[in-house]
N, C-alpha and C positions, 0 to 999 in steps of 0.2 A: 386663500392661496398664499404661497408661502413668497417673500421678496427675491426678485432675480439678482440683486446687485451682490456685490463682491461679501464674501465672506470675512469677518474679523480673523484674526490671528489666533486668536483663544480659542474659535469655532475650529478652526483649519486644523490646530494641536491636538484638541477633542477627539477628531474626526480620525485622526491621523492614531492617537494613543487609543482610540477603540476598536479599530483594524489591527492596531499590532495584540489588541487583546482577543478577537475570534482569534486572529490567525495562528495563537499558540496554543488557544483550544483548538481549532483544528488538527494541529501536529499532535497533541496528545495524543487524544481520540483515535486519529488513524494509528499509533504504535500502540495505543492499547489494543486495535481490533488489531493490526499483525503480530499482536504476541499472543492472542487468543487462539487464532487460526495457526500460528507457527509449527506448533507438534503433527496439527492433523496434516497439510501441507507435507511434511518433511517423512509420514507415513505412506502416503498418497506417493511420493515421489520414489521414497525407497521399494513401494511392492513395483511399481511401474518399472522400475530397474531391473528388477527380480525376474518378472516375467519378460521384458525383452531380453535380457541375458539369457535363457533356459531359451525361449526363442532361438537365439542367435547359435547356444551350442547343440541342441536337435538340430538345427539347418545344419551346422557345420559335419554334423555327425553323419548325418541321411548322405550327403554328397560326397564323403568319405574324404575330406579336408577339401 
């Protein structure tokens, strides 16, 4: 079992400088997968556009404005 009592200072720094190291692989990581996904995402959004618009002007057209 590992001791309860107070952590040194060198331990705390460690502890501290190995969190701030995930947490900038973390922030990578995540801009690498939204740059990956970004194109398809931004296809995806533009046909969805596409098809509510033609939507929107067949309605408009059928009710004769």
């Amino acid at each position: 079992m590992r001791p309860t009592g107070p952590r040194s200072l060198l331990d705390q720094l460690f502890g501290l400088c190995f969190s701030l190291l995930l947490a900038a692989i973390a922030v990578y990581v995540a801009v690498q997968l939204i740059e990956a996904v970004w194109p398809v995402l931004l296809l995806i959004a533009g046909v969805v556009a596409l098809l509510a618009g033609g939507a929107a002007l067949l309605r408009r057209r059928d009710r004769g404005w």
